[in-house]
N, C-alpha and C positions, 0 to 999 in steps of 0.2 A: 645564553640563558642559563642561569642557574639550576642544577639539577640537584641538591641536595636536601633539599625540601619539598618532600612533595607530600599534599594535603593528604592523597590516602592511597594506601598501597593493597594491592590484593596477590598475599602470597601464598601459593602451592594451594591454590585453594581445590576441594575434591568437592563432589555432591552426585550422589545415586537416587533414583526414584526405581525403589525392587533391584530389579536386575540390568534396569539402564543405566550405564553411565552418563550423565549426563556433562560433566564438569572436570578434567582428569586432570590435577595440579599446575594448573593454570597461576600465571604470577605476572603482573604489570604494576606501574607507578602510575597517578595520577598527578600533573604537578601544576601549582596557581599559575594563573597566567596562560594556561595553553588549552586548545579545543583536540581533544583525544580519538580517534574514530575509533571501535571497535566493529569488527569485520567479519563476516563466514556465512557458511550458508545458511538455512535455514537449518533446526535442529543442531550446529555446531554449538550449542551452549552459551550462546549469546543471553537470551529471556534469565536464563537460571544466574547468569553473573549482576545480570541486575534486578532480580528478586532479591539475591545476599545482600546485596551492597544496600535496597533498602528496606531489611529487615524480614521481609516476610518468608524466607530460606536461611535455614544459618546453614554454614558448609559442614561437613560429615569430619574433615580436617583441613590442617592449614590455617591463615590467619588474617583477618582484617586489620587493616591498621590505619589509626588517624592520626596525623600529626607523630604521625611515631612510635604511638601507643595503639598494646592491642588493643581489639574492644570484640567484644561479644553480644550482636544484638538481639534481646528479646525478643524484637516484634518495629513496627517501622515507626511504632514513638520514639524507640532509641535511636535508629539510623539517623531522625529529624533532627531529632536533639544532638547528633553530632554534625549535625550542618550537611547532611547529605539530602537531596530532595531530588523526585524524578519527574519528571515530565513525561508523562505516555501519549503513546499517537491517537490516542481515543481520551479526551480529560476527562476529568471524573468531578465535576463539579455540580454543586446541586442545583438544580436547575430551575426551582420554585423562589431558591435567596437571591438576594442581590449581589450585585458585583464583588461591593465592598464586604459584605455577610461572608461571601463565602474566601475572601481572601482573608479576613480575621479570623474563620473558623476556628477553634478552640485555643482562642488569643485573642477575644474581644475587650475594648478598653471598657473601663466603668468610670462613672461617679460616682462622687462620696457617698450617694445614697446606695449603689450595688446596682445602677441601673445599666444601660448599655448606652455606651457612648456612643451617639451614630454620630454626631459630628466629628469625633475626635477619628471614628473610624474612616467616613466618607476624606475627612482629609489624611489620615493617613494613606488610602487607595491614592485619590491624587499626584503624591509625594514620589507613591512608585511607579504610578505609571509616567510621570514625567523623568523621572529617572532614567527610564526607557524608551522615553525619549517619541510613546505615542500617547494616546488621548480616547478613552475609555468611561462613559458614566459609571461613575459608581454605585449609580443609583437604580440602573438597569437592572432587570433581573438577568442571568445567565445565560437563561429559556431564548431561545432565537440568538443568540450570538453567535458568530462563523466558529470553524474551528480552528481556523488563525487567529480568533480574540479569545478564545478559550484558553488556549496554549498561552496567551500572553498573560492571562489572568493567573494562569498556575505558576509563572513562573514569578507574575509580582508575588503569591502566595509565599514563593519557596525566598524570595528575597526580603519578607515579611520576619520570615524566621530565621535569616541573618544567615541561609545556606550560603557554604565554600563549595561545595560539590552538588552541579547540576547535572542530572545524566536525563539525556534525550533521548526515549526510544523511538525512531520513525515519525518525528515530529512534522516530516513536510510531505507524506504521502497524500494528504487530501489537500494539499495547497497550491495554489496556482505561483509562476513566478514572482510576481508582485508580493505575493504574500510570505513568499521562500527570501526574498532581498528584505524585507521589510524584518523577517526573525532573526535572518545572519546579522543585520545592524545592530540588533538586543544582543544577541550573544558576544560579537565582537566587543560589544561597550563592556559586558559583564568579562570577558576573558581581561579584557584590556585592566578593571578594577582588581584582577588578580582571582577571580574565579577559579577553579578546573572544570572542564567541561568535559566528559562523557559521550559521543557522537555515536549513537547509531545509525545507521543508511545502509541500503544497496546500491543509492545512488555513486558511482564515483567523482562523479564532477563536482557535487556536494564536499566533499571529504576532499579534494586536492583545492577547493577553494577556501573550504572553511578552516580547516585543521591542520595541524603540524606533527603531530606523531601518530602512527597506527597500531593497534594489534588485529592481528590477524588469528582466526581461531578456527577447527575443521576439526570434526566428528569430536566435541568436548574438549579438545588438545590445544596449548598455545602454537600456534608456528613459529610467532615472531612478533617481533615490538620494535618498529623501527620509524626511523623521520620520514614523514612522505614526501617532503624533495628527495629523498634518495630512490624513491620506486618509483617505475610508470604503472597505468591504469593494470597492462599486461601481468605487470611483476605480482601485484595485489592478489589477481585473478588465479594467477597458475598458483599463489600458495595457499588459496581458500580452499579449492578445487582439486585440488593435486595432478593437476594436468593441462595443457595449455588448452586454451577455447577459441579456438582460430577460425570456428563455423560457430560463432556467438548466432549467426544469423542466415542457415542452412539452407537459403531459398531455392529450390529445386526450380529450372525452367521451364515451363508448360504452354504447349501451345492450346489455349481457349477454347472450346466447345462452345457449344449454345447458350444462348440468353437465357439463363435461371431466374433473375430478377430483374424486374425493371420499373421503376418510379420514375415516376411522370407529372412533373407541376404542384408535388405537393407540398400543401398550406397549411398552416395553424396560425391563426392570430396570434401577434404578439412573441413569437417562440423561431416559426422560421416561415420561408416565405418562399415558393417556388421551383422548390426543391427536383431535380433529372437529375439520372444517372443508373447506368445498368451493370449487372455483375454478371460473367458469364460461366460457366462449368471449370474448373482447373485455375480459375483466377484470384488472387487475391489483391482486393480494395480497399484502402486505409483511406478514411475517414479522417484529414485532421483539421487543426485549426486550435484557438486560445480557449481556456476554460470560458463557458458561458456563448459559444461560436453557435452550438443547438447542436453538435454530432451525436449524445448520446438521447437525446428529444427525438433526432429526427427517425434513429433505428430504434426506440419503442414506438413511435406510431408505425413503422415498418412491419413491427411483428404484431401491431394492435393491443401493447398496452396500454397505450394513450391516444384518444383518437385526434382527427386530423379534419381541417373545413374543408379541403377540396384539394384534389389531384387522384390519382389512379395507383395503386399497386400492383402488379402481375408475378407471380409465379410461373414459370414454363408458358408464359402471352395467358395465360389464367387470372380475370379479376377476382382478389382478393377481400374476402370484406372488412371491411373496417371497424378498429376497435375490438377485435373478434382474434384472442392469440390460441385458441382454441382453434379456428380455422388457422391461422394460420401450421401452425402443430401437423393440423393434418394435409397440409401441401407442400410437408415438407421443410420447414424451417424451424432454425433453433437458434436460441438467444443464452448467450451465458453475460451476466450483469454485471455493472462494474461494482458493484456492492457486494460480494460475492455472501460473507456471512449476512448481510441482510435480505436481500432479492433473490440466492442463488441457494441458501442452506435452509434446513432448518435445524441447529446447533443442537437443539435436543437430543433429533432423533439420530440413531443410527448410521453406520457409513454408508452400508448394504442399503438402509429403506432409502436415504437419500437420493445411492444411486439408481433406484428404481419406480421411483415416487413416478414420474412419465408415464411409468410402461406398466404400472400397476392393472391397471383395468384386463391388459393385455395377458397379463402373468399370472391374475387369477383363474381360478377351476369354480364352478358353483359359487361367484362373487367372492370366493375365498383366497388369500396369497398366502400360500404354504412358507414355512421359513425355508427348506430346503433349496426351493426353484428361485426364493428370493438370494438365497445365497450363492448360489450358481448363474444365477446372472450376473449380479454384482461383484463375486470374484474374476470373472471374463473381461471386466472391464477397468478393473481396479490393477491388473497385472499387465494388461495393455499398456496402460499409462505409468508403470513400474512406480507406483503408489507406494507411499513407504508410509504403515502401518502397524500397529496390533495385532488389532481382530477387526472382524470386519463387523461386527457386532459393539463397539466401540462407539460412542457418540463422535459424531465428525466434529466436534468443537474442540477435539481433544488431539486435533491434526495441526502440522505446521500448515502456512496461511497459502506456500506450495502444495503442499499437498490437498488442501482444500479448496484449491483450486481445478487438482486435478482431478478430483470428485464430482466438481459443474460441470467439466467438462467431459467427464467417462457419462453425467447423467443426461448430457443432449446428446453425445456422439450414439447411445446405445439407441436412439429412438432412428438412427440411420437416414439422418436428416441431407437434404438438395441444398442447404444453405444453410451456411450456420456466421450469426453473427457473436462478435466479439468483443466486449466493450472492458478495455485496458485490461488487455489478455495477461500481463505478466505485472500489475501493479503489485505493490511491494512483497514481491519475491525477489529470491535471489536470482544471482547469476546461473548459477548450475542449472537451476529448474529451468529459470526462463530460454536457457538452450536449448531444453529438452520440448519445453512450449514449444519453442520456434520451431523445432523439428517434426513435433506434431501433425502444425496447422501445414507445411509444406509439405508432408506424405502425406494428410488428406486430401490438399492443393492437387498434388501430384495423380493421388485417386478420381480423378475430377470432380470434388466437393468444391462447391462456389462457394468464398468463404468473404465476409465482410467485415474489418478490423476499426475499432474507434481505436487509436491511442494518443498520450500526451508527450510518449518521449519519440523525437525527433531521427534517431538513428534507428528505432524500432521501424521505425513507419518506411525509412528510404532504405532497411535491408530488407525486409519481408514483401511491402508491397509490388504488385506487377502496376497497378494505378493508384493516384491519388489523387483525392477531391478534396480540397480546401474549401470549408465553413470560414466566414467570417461573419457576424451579428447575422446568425440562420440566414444567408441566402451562401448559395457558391460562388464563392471567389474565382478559383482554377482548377483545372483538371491537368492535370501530367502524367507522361507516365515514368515508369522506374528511368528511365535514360535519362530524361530531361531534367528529374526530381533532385534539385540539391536541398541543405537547409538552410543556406539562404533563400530559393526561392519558393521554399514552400512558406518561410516566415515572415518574406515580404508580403506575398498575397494573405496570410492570414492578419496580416495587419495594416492590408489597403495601401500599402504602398508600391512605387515602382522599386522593381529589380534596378540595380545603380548598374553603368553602361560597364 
């Protein structure tokens, strides 16, 4: 493969926000024809290199360059117009236009009269998305489409405007496999037309399937740019990290105590059907099965978010009432959501009120919550979970999506909950954090906190769980425990088939 041309280069580039470095002379090539992963932990300066690159950051010094030439972007019209376009893991499309409205957005065709060509538009949408080889109304609004057509719409957009440089940030966090094979076929078509592609992931299986060269990056600093045939998954890890992660998945062994939970026969039309299975003091139970299976349905009617037609819930052999997460609250259970900024923050407020927001009631004096006691609580629990922050006075919106994770979780741990459930306790975090997650929930394990895990990735589920119960289309497939649990047979029972002999 030719290395001499490459669409755009990012050299020595710096960028500070006050006194954080966030970007510290960082330099790699992007080049046509190949899918690029860039790599690190959370807060390594990943977000801020691709702010630069489209427009809304220019770097402090250092140089962008496209085709060779510097360039100096105003604002992200310029990056567009130099054929650089991103894809973010949340699109940003408008959601009242149509399909095709919003891929011509300020690039709509006209007539000689000055009107809006919707046919010339409607088939230009057609054109790209057959390019891409799916099939998309044009004529649809936005409003309701997955966020796998979303993503497909942005990126017919960014190919609307004849982008060479596509950068993906976390494009497949909310997407099921099918939906993850279905974008790698887009991109591969687009690398294959001589694109460069941009990868961002924590996933590594992602990034040794998809892509061919890596950067690696840790606390704003490049480490390295190198072919990923030449690293294993290990090699990746120990240079994001600065140290080897050989307890990726730290499960302490605990003998069981008492029955904490136990679910009995329950039912919801339509959602899941029949649902047993008990969680005992010191244990941890993963939940898995294919997106859509009902794991993360079946533990909101668990805590009574969502209610339930029939079956029993017991805490400590205590019936539970139903639809009621307020009792459940006070029997001891806590939920952190898989939605964490939507179900689990409130982005506005503060780190401290966040973490406290539970125990409020509890922490005031004369219906009043002093800021002092709110601060002393919430620092107790923010340094626990070795939170890397500000202030604690700081909006949590303003946290990496680790770290805001570990704010859900300081805000259920601190209500000193019998069971705490976990719904995709390490989704898109990195590797570092997610260690420290792991290590978490196994010293609470270890404390005998019955702890109950929904996750989607496969080696999560077979290092940390003690049992596992397999959903498929909301009833239980199988129950195993850690010994028995491979992933082949937890993916055959998640997808009704027999284990091959």
């Amino acid at each position: 493969m030719a290395e001499a041309a490459a669409l755009l280069e990012v050299h020595d580039v710096t960028k500070s926000f006050g006194a954080v470095a966030a970007v510290q002379g960082v330099s790699f090539p992007l080049y046509g024809g190949e899918a690029h992963a860039l790599v690190g932990e959370n807060g390594a300066g990943k977000s801020t290199i691709v702010k630069m690159l489209a427009g809304v950051h220019r770097p402090d010094t250092g140089t962008l360059r496209v085709h060779g030439a510097d360039v100096d972007f105003a604002g992200p019209a310029d990056a567009k117009a130099a054929g650089i376009a991103v894809i973010y893991q949340e699109p940003t499309l408008f959601p009242d236009l149509s399909v095709a409205e919003n891929i011509a957005m300020g690039n709509q065709p006209v007539t000689r009269l000055r009107q809006i060509d919707r046919k010339a538009m409607h088939a230009t949408a057609d054109r790209l998305f057959a390019r891409l080889g799916v099939h998309i109304d044009p004529t649809r609004p936005a409003r309701g489409l997955s966020i796998a057509d979303q993503q497909l719409v942005e990126i017919a957009k960014a190919l609307s405007s004849e982008a060479r440089v596509l950068i993906m940030d976390e494009p497949t966090a909310a997407l099921s496999r099918v939906e993850v094979e279905r974008l790698f076929a887009v991109v591969r078509s687009l690398r294959d037309e001589g694109a460069a592609i941009l990868f961002i992931s924590h996933r590594f299986e992602e990034i040794t399937e998809l892509c061919e060269r890596v950067t690696i990056m840790r606390d704003g600093k490049h480490v390295a740019t190198e072919m990923v045939a030449d690293l294993t998954v290990d090699d990746m890890i120990r240079r994001m990290v600065g140290r080897d992660l050989s307890a990726l998945f730290p499960k302490q062994e605990v003998e069981p105590g008492e029955v904490m939970l136990s679910v009995e026969s329950l039912s919801r039309e339509g959602v899941f059907r029949d649902i047993s299975f008990e969680v005992r003091a010191g244990e941890i139970v993963a939940l898995a099965g294919l997106v859509g299976a009902g794991r993360s349905e079946v533990m909101q009617a668990v805590f009574g978010v969502d209610p339930y037609d029939s079956g029993v819930v017991k805490i400590r052999g205590k019936r539970l009432k139903s639809g009621s997460p307020r009792a459940a609250m006070a029997a001891g259970m806590a939920l952190v959501p898989e939605d964490r900024r939507q179900q689990g923050l409130i982005v506005e407020l503060s780190i401290e009120r966040n973490i406290t927001l539970p125990r409020a009631r509890k922490l005031a004096r004369l219906g009043l919550l002093f800021g002092g006691v709110e601060k002393r609580a919430a620092a107790t629990w923010a340094e626990k979970l070795q939170t890397k922050l500000g202030r604690l006075t700081d909006a949590v919106g303003t946290l990496s999506g680790g770290n805001q994770q570990k704010v859900v979780l300081a805000k259920w741990l601190a209500t000193t909950p019998q069971l705490l459930i976990v719904d995709e306790p390490t989704r898109g975090i990195d590797v570092g954090t997610k260690a420290e997650v792991h290590r978490l929930m196994s010293s609470l394990a270890a404390d005998g906190l019955a702890v109950v895990m929904v996750s989607s990735e496969l080696p999560e589920v077979l290092g940390m769980a003690d049992r596992i119960i397999v959903l498929r289309e909301g009833r239980v497939a199988a129950e195993m425990t850690r010994a028995e649990a491979t992933e082949e047979s937890v993916m055959y029972a998640a997808m009704g088939q027999e284990a091959a002999a």
